[in-house]
N, C-alpha and C positions, 0 to 999 in steps of 0.2 A: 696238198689238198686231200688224198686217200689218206695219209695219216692221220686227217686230224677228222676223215669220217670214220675210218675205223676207232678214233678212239672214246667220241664220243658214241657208236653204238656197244663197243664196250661198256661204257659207263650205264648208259639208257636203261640196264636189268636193274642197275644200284639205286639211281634216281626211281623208280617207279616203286622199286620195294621202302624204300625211307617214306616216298612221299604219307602213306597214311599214319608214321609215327611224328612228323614234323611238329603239330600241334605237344603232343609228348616233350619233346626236345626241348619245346618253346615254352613250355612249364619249367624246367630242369633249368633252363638258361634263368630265367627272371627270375627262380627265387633264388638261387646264388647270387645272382647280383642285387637282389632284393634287401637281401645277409649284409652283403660286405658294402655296398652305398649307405643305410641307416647305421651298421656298426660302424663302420669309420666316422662315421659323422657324430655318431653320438659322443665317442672319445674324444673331442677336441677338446680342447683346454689351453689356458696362457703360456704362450710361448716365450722364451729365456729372453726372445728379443724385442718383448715389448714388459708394458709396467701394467701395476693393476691400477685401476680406476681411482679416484677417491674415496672415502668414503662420504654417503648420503645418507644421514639422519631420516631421509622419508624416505627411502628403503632399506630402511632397517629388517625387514622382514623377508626381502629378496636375498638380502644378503647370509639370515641364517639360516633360508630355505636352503641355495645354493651351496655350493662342497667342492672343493677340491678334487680334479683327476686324479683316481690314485689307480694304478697300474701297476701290475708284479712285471719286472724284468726278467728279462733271460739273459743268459750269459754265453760264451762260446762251449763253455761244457757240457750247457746241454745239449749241444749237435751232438754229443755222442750217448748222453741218459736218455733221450726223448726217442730213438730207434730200439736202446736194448731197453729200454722200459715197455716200451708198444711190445716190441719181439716177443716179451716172457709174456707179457697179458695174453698176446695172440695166442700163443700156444699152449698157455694154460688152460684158455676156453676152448681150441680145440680138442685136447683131449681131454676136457671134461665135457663134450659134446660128445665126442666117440664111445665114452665109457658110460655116459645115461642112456638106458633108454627111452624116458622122457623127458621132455626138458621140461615142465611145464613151472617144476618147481624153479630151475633154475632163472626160467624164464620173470617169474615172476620176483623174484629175490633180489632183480636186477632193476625191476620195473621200479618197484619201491624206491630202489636204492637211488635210481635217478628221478622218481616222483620230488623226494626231500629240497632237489637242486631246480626242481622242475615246476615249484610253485613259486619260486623265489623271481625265476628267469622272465617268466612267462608273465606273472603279474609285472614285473616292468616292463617287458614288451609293450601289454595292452594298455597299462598306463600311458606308457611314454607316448603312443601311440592316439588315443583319445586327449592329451593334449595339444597334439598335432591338428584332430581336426576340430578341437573346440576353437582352435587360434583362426581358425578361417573363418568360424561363425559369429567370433567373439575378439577380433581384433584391436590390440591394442591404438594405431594407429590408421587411417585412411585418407582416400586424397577423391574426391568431391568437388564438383564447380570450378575446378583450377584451385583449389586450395586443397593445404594440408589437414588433416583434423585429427586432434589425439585426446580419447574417453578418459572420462574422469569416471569411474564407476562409483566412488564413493560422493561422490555431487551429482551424480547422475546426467553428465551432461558429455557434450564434446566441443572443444575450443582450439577456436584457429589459432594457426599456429603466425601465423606474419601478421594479424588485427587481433585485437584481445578483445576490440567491442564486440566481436564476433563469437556467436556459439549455436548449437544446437543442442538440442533436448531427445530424438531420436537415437535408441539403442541401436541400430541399424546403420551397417558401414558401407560404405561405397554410395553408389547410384540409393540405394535402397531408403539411404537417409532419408531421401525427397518423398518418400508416401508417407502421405498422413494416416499416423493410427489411433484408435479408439484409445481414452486416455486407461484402459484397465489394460487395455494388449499390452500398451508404452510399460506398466509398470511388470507385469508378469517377463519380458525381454532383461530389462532390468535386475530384475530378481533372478536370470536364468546367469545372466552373465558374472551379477555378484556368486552365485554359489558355485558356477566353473572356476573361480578363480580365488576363492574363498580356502583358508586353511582352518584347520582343528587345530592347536596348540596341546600337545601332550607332555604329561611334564611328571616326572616320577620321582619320588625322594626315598632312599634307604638308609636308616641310621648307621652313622658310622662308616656310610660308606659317599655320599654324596648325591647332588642332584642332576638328572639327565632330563633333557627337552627334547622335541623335535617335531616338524609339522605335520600333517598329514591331509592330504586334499581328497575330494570327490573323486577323482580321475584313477588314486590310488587307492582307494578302497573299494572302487569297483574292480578294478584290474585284479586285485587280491582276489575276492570275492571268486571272481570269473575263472583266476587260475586253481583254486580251489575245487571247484568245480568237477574243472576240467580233467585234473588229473584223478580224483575217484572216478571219475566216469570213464576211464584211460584204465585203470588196473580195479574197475569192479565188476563195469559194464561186458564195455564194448572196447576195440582197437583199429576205430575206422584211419583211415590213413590221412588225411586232413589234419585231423587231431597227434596221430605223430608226426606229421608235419609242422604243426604249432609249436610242440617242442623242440624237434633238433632245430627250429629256427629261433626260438627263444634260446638256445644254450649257444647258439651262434654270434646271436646280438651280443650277447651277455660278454661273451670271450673273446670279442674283440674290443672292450674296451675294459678289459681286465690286464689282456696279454700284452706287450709290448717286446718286440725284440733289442732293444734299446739302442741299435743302433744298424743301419744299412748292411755293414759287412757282418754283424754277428747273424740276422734274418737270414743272408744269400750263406751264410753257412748253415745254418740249422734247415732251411730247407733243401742243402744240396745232400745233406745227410737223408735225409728223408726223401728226397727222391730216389737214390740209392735203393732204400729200404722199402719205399714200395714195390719197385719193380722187381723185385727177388722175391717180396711175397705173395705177388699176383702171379708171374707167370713161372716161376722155378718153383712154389708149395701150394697144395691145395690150401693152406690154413684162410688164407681172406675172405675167399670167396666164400669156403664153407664155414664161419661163422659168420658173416654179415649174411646168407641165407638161411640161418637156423637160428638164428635168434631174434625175437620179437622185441627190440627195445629202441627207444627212439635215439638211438646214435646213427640214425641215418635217414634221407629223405624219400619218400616214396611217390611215386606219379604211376597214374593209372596210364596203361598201354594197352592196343589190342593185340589179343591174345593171338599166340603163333602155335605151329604146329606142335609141338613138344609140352605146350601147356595145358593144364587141365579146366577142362572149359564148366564147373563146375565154381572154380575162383576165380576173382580179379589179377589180373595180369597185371605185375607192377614195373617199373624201371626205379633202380636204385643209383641215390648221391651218400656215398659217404659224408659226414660232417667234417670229418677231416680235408675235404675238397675244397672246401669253402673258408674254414676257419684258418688252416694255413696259409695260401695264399692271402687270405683277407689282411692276417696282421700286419704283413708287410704292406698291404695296400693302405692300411691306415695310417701307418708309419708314414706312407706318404701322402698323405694328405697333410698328416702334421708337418711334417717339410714343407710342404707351400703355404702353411701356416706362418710358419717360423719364417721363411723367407719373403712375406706378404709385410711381416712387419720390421725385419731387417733393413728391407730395401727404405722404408717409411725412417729410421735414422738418420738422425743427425748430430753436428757440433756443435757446441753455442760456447763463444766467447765468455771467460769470466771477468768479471770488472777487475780486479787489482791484478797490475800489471806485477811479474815476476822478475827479479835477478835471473842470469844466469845459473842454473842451479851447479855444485862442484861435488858435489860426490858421483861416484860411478852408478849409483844407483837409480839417481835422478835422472842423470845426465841420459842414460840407455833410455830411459823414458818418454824425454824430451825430444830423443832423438828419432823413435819409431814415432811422435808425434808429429813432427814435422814431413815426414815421410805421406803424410796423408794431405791432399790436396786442398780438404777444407780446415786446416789446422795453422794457424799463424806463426811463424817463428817467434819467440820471448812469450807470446801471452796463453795462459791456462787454460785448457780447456776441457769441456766435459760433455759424455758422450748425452745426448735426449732421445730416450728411445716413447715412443708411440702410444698411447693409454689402448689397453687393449677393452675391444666391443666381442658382446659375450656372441663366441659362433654358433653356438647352437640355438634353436628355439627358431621365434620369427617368423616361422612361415608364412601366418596370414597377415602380419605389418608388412611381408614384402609381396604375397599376390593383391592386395588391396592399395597400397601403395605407390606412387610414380615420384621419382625424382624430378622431372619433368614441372611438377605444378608448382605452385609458391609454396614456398617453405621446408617443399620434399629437398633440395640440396644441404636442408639442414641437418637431414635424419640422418643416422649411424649406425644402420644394420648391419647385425653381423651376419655373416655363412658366405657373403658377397667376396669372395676373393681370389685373385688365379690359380688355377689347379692342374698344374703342369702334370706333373708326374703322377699325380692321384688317376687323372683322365689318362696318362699313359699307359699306367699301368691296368686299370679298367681295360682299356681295348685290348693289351697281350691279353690277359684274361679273358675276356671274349672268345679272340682268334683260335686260342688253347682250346678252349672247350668244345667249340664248334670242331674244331680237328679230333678232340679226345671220342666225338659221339660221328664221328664220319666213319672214324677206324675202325671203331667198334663195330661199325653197321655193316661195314665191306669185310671183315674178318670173322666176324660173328661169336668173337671171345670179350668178355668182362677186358677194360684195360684198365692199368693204373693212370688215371687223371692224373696225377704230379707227374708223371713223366712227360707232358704236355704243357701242364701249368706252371712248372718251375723254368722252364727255359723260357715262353709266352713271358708271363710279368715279369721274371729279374731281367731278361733282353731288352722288353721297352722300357724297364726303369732304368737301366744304368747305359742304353743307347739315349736315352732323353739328355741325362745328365751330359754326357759325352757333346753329341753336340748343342748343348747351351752352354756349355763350358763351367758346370756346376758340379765336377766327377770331386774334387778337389772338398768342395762344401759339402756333399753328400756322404763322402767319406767316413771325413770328422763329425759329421753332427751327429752328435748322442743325447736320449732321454734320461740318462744316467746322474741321478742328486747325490750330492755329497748331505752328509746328515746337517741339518736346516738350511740348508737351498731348495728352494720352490721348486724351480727346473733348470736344468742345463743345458746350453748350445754345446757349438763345437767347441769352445773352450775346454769344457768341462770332461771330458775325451777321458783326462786320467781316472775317473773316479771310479776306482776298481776297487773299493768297499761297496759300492752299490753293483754292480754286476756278477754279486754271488748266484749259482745257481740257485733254482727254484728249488731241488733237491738236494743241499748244502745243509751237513748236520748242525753249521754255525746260523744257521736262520732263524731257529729258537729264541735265542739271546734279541737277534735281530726284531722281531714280533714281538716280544717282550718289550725291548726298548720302546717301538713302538705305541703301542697300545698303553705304556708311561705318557709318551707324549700326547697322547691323544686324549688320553685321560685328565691331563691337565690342562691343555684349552678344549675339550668340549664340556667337561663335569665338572661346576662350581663346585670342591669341594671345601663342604665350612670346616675349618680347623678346630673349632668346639670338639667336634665327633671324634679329633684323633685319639683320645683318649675319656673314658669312662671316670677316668679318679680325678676330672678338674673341678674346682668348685662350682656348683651348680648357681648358676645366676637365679636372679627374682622371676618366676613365671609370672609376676602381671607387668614386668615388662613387653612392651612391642615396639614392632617397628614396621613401619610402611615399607611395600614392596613397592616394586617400578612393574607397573603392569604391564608392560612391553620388553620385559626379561622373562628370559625361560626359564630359570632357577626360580622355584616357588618360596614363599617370606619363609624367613629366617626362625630356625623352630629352636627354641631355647630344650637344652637334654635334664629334663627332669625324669623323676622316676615314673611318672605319670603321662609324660610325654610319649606320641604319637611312634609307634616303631616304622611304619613304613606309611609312604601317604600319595594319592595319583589322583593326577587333577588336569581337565578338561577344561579347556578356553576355546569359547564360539565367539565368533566375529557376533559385534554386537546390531542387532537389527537397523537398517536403517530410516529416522524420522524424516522422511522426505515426503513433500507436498506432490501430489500428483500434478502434473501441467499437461497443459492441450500439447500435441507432440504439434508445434510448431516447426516449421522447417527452420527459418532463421530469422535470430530476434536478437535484438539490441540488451548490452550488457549493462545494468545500471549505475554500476561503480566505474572505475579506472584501476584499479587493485592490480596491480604488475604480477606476472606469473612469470617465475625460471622455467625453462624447458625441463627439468629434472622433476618441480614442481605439479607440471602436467600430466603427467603417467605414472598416478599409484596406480597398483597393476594388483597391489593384494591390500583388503581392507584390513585393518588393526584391529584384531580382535583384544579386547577390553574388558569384556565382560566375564567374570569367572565361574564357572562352577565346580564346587569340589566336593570328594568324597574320600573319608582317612580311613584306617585300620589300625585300632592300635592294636 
C-alpha cells in the first residue's frame, strides 16, 4: 500500500503538468488518425479474390467516371534507399541551414516547390470530401415507412423497392420525405441534387495525336478552385497554421493511396529500417530537430499549445507531427485494411460442379491437378470443377445510402453496400497506433525532449498486426499475400507472391522503360486513337463525308484530315436540362402503369449528358 501511494504522488507533479496540454494532445491524436482512417479507406480497390461486376449499359457513365487503383509498390530495396535517401536530404538541409543567414529564401523555394503538389492534394482532399457530405443530403437510396426507396434523379421521383405501384415525388430522404413542400421548393431540391451529381464531359482532340475525355463534376471544381486559393494565400499572404495543416493532411491522404508496400513482410521491413534511422537522428544528431524547427514548410503538422517557460510569449506556441508519423505507419495500416478486404471475399468462395463428367485424366500434369482437387472438401472425386469467386461492391463511397438506410425494413436485405466488411487487422492495428502515440506524447511529457514517434509506432502496429494474425491463425495468409501484378493482371493474391518484375524499387533506373510501357498501355485504352492521323501522306478522303457520333462516347465524331481541317478541337458536354412537369410533392401516390423496373434500373446516379456544345481552333 505505501508503494503504490508513493508512486502515485510521484506521478501527481506529471498528471497536473500535462493536464492543460491534453486538449493539444487530443488535436495531435485525431488528426493522425483523421490521415490514416480516410487514406486507407480511400485506397480500397478489387481484390484478386473477388470478380468485377458486369457490365451495365445504364451505367455507362459510372463506369467511365470510375478508374482503377493504381498504386506505386515498394520493394525490399528500399528498406535501404528510403533511410540513406532521407539521411543525405537531412543533412543537406542542415547545412544549408547553418551556412544561411536567412532562410527566407530558402524557405520559400520550398514552399513553391510543394505548392505544385499542394494543389493537386488538397483539391482531392476537398472534393473527395464535399462528396462525402453531398451523399448524406442527396442520397442515393433510403428506408421510410418500413420500406426501402431508391431516387431516380432523372424522373425525378423515388420507388419502392419490394411494390413498384409504389412511389414518391419528394427530393427529401428518410423521415423528411413525409413533409409536404411547396411545388417550387420540391423542384429547386431537385435541381440541387441533379447538379451534385451532374458531370461536364470534357473532351479534347489533337491531330495526329488522338482523342482524350474525361468527367468533371461540381464537387471537383470547387475543391480545385478552393485549393487554388488556398495555396497563394499559403506563400503570398499569410502561413496560419490550420492552413499548413490542410496541406500535410492533403499530402497524407494523397500517399496513402499512392504507396503500397506490396506486401506485409516488405512494410515490417522498410519500417524496421526506419525506425532504426529515426532514432539515431533524434537523439545521437542535432540534424531533425533543427530543420523541422527552421523551416516553414508544410511537411509537418502543427497544433497550438500553451506557451511554457522557454517560449517567447510574443508567438504562438505550437507542438509539432512530422508527416512522416502518419504516412508511415498509415501504409501499412491500409495494407491492412485491404487484407480484410481480400479476405472478406475469400471467405465469400466457392466450387460449382461442371456439367460433363470427365475420364480419369493420365498425364502427370493433369493428374497433380486432379489430385490437389480432390484434396479440398467441396471438390468431387471424377467431376470438374471451378472455382466462383464473389462479384465485388464498390467499397468506397455510400456513406449517406448506408446512415439513411436500414436492412431491417423491406427490401433493405436486398441492398449491397459496400465499405460494410470485417476489419480485423485494419482495427488492430488502429489501436497499436493509438497505444503508440498515447505512449510517444506521455514520454515526451515526463522527459521533456522531442522523441522519435516510430520508435513507438513501429513496434505499437507491426505487434498488433502480426499478434492478430498469430492468433487467428492467419500468420501463414498474411505472409504470402501480396499487391504485386504481373503485366496485365488486375491484382494479385498470395498466389501471385513471385512476381518480382513488379516489385522493382521506386528508385530503380529500369522504371523508365517500365513508365513508358506504361503510359503505351494507357494510352491505348483510354485515347481513341484514329488511325487516319498516323500518317499525313494518306489519301485524303471526301470532306462532305460524315458520320454520326454516339453521343454517350468520349471520343468526339470522327474528323476527316484535310488540309483545311481543324488542328486541335475541345468540346464541353452539359447534361441536358430536365423537361419535367412540376407535381404537388405528394407523399405517396399510386403508379399508373405496371412497367417492371431491374434494381440496376432504379439508381441512375448521374444524368446522361447529350447535349453538345463545342468550340474548335484550327
Amino acid at each position: 500500500m505505501d508503494s503504490l501511494s508513493e508512486f502515485l504522488a510521484s506521478v501527481a507533479p506529471h498528471i497536473s503538468r500535462i493536464q492543460p496540454l491534453l486538449p493539444t494532445y487530443l488535436h495531435v491524436l485525431f488528426s493522425a488518425l483523421f490521415s490514416i482512417y480516410t487514406g486507407a479507406h480511400a485506397s480500397l480497390s478489387i481484390p484478386s479474390s473477388a470478380v468485377k461486376p458486369p457490365n451495365d449499359e445504364s451505367r455507362e457513365d459510372d463506369r467511365e467516371e470510375e478508374s482503377e487503383q493504381e498504386m506505386e509498390g515498394l520493394s525490399p530495396s528500399d528498406a535501404i534507399m528510403f533511410p540513406v535517401l532521407a539521411g543525405s536530404t537531412l543533412a543537406g538541409l542542415y547545412f544549408l541551414i547553418k551556412w544561411l543567414d536567412d532562410l527566407t529564401l530558402l524557405n520559400k523555394i520550398l514552399n513553391w516547390y510543394f505548392s505544385v503538389f499542394g494543389i493537386l492534394s488538397v483539391s482531392r482532399l476537398l472534393s473527395d470530401s464535399m462528396v462525402v457530405i453531398t451523399s448524406y443530403g442527396f442520397p442515393a437510396t433510403y428506408t421510410a415507412g418500413g420500406e426501402t426507396w431508391r431516387i431516380s434523379s432523372t424522373e425525378r421521383k423515388a420507388m419502392c423497392l419490394t411494390s413498384e405501384k409504389l412511389e414518391r415525388r419528394s427530393p427529401l430522404p428518410g423521415i423528411l420525405s413525409a413533409l409536404t413542400l411547396p411545388s417550387k421548393l420540391t423542384e429547386v431540391f431537385w435541381s440541387l441534387r441533379e447538379i451534385s451529381a451532374g458531370r461536364v464531359r470534357v473532351r479534347t482532340y489533337l491531330r495526329n495525336l488522338g482523342d482524350l475525355g474525361f468527367l468533371i463534376g461540381l464537387q471537383t471544381l470547387c475543391g480545385f478552385s478552393l485549393a487554388v486559393a488556398g495555396v497563394l494565400y499559403f506563400n503570398l499572404v499569410d502561413k496560419p497554421w490550420w492552413l499548413t495543416n490542410l496541406l500535410g493532411l492533403s499530402f497524407a491522404y494523397n500517399a496513402l493511396q499512392m504507396l503500397s508496400p506490396t506486401t506485409f513482410w516488405t512494410g515490417t521491413l522498410i519500417l524496421s529500417t526506419l525506425f532504426v534511422y529515426d532514432i539515431y537522428f533524434v537523439f545521437f544528431t542535432p540534424l531533425m530537430v533543427t530543420v523541422a524547427k527552421s523551416l516553414d514548410i508544410p511537411a509537418k503538422l502543427l497544433f497550438p499549445r500553451p506557451a511554457g517557460p522557454r517560449d517567447d510569449p510574443d508567438k504562438q506556441a505550437l507542438a509539432m507531427l512530422g508527416l512522416g508519423d502518419i504516412v508511415l505507419p498509415g501504409i501499412i495500416i491500409g495494407l491492412a485494411l485491404r487484407f480484410d478486404l481480400y479476405l472478406f471475399y475469400l471467405r465469400k468462395q466457392s466450387h460449382r460442379d461442371k456439367i460433363e463428367l470427365l475420364e480419369r485424366p493420365s498425364s502427370p500434369e493433369t493428374q497433380s491437378k486432379f489430385a490437389n482437387a480432390e484434396d479440398q472438401s467441396s471438390v468431387k472425386p471424377g467431376i470438374q470443377t471451378e472455382l466462383v469467386k464473389a462479384e465485388y461492391i464498390t467499397a468506397t463511397g455510400g456513406w449517406g445510402d448506408r446512415f439513411w438506410t436500414t436492412k431491417k425494413a423491406k427490401g433493405g436485405e436486398s441492398l449491397q453496400l459496400g465499405g460494410t466488411f470485417p476489419k480485423t487487422y485494419f482495427h488492430a492495428s488502429m489501436v497499436g497506433y493509438i497505444l503508440a502515440m498515447i505512449t510517444t506524447l506521455a514520454v515526451m511529457e515526463i522527459f521533456g525532449h522531442a522523441q522519435p514517434a516510430l520508435l513507438y509506432l513501429v513496434p505499437g502496429v507491426l505487434g498488433c498486426l502480426w499478434g492478430t494474425a498469430f492468433f487467428n491463425g492467419d500468420l501463414s495468409l498474411m505472409w504470402n499475400y501480396t499487391e504485386a501484378v504481373e503485366d496485365g493482371d488486375a491484382k494479385a493474391g498470395p498466389q501471385a507472391s513471385g512476381a518480382s518484375g513488379s516489385k522493382q524499387s521506386i528508385f530503380s533506373p529500369f522504371r523508365q522503360e517500365k513508365i513508358a510501357k506504361k503510359i503505351e498501355e494507357i494510352a491505348k485504352k483510354s485515347i481513341a486513337i484514329n488511325p487516319e492521323a498516323a500518317s499525313t501522306e494518306k489519301e485524303v478522303e471526301n470532306p462532305q463525308t460524315t458520320e454520326k457520333s454516339n453521343p454517350n462516347s468520349l471520343s468526339p465524331p470522327s474528323h476527316k484530315k484535310t488540309p483545311g481541317n481543324h488542328l486541335f478541337l475541345f468540346s464541353v458536354s452539359l447534361p441536358e436540362p430536365q423537361s419535367v412537369k412540376t407535381t404537388s410533392s405528394e407523399t405517396l401516390t399510386e403508379k399508373p402503369n405496371n412497367s417492371s423496373l431491374s434494381s440496376r434500373d432504379k439508381k441512375p446516379l448521374l444524368p446522361i449528358p447529350t447535349q453538345k456544345h463545342q468550340s474548335s481552333v484550327s
